[in-house]
N, C-alpha and C positions, 0 to 999 in steps of 0.2 A: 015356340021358343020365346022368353022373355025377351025382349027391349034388353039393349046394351047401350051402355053410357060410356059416350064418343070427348075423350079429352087431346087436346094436343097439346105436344111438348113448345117448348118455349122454340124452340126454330121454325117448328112447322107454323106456330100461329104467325110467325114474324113472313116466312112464304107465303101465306095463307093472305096477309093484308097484301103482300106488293100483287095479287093479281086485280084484275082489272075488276069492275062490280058486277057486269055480267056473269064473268067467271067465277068468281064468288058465291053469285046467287046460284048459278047454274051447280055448281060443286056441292053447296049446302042442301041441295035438294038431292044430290048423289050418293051424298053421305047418307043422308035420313033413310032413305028409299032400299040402298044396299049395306051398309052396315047397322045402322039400330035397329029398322024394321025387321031384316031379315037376318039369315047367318052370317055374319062377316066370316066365319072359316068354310063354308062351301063353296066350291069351286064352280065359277061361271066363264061366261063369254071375256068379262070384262074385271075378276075377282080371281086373284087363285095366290097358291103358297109361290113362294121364291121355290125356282130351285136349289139353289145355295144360298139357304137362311145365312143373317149377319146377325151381329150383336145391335143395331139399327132397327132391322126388319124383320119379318116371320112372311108377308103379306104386301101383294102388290095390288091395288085398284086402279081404273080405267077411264077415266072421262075424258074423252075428246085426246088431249094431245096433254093432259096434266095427266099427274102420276102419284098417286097418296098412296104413300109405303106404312104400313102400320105391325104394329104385334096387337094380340086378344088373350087378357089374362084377365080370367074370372068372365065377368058380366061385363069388363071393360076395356076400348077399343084404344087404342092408344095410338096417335099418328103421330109416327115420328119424323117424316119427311116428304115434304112437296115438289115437284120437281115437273117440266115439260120436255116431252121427248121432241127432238128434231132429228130427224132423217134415222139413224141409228142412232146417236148420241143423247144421254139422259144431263137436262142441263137441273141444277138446281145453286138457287143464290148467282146465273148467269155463270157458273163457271162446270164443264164438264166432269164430270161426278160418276164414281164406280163403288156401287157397293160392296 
């Protein structure tokens, strides 16, 4: 499987700076690791489709307690939203969030 080129939209880069540098660094190696290197559409532990795609999302990923919602059109991964789960609740920009 080729390599897919990983762009975010202007929200998610804007989530993407407010996390802390760890999580950052930790995230950017999540990315590289499951979505470029490998199939971002194969379904894993921590990877898999929405059940109820949005015009937002196709695509949910996993790291720790962060949450990159993305679509994959063509060769390209497109992450449309950032967000941390707490308890049940998906928070994203600090305010609770339902796709």
């Amino acid at each position: 499987m080729p390599k897919r080129r990983v762009f975010f939209a202007p929200h998610a880069a804007r989530q993407f700076k407010q996390l802390s540098a760890a999580e950052r660094s930790r995230l950017k190696e999540a990315i590289k690791a499951s979505l470029v290197e490998d199939d971002a559409t194969l379904s894993s532990m921590n990877r898999f489709p929405l059940r109820r795609p949005s015009e937002r999302a196709s695509f949910e990923f996993r790291v720790g307690e962060i949450r990159v919602f993305y679509r994959v059109v063509g060769s390209e991964v497109r992450i449309t939203l950032i967000g941390r789960k707490k308890g049940n609740q998906l928070l994203i920009d600090g305010e609770r969030f339902t796709l």
